[in-house]
N, C-alpha and C positions, 0 to 999 in steps of 0.2 A: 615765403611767409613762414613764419614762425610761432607754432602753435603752443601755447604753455598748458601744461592739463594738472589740476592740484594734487595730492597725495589722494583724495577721498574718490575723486575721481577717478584713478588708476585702483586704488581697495578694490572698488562696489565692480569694474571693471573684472580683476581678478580674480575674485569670490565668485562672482556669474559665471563664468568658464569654469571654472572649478568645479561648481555645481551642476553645473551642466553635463561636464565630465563624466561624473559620479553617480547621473543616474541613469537608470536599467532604459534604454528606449525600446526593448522587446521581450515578450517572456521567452520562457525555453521552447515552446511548441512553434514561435513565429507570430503569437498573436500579439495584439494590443496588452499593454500592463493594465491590470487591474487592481483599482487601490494603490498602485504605487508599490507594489510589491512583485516580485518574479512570480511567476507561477509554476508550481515544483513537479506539478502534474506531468506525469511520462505514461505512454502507452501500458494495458495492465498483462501482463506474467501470468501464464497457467500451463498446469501440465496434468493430465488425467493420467491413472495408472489404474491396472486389477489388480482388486482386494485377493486374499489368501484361498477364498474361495470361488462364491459366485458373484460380489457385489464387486463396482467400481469406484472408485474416488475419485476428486477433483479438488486442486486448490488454487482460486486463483487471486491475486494480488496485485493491488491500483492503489492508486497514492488521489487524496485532494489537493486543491488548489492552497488548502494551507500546511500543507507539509503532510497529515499524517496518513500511515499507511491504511490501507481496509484490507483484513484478509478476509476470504470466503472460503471455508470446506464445505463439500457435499459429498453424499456417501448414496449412491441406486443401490437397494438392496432388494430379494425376496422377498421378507417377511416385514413385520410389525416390531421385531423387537429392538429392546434397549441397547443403546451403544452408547460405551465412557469414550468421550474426546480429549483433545489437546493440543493447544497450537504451540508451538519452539519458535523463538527467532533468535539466534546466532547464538543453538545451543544453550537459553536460556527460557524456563517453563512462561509463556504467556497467559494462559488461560485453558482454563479445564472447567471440564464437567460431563452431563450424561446427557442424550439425546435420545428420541424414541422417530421411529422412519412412521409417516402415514400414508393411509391407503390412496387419500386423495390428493395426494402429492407426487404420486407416481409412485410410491414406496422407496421414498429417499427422506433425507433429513438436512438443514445446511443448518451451519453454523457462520456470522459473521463477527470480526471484532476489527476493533480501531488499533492503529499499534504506533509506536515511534520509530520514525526514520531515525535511525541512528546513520554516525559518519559511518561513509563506504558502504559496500555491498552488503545487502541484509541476508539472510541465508534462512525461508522460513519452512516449517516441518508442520503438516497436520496429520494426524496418528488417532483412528477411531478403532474402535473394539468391540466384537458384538460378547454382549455381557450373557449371553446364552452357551452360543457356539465356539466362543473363544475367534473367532473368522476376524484377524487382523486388517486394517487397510491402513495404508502410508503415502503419502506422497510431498514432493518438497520441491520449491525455486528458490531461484537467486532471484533478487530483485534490486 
């Protein structure tokens, strides 16, 4: 037997597979899609180091499910005083200002900000400063 099938019928045919083709049936972690979009989210990035003196620093780095990054510094210090920040990502000034550590915070300070995935590996830098002692802290990932 000889089946005839029309042009409109092989289209809608072909465009379906197509389409099918073409979209994501999993995000990147193995979950279900959401919205119909991948989800960019990957495991978050941190590395603690010792400040120049007695404090320590922390930076750590997660991405949301719609692309953009969140970085987090935090800085355990001594005292109460002021420290000027700044976040670098790929070599490039993100965001600055001054933070003060409180008592009832453990005598630390955090700083977060949103940032853009750019393509390839992001290379981020948080650099605090105690505006008293000059007592440097640095610390940086690859993300």
């Amino acid at each position: 037997m000889i089946v005839r099938r029309g042009a409109a019928v092989v289209l809608s045919l072909g465009l379906g597979l197509a389409a099918t083709a073409m979209a994501p049936a999993t995000a990147v972690e193995g979950g279900p899609v959401k919205g119909g979009h991948v989800s960019q989210r990957t495991a978050p990035v941190k590395d603690t180091a010792p400040c120049s003196l007695q404090s320590t620093t922390r930076l750590r780095v997660s991405s949301e499910d719609s692309g953009v990054l969140v970085a987090t510094g935090m800085v355990w210090t001594q005292g109460t005083d002021r420290w000027s920040w700044r976040f670098m990502h790929n070599s490039d000034l993100s965001a600055h200002g001054v933070a003060k550590a409180h008592r009832g915070k453990g005598q630390a300070f955090q700083v977060t900000r949103s940032m853009v995935n750019l393509i390839g590996p992001d290379h981020f830098v948080f650099r605090a400063k105690n505006v008293k002692d000059d007592e440097v802290c640095r610390v940086d990932v690859f993300y």
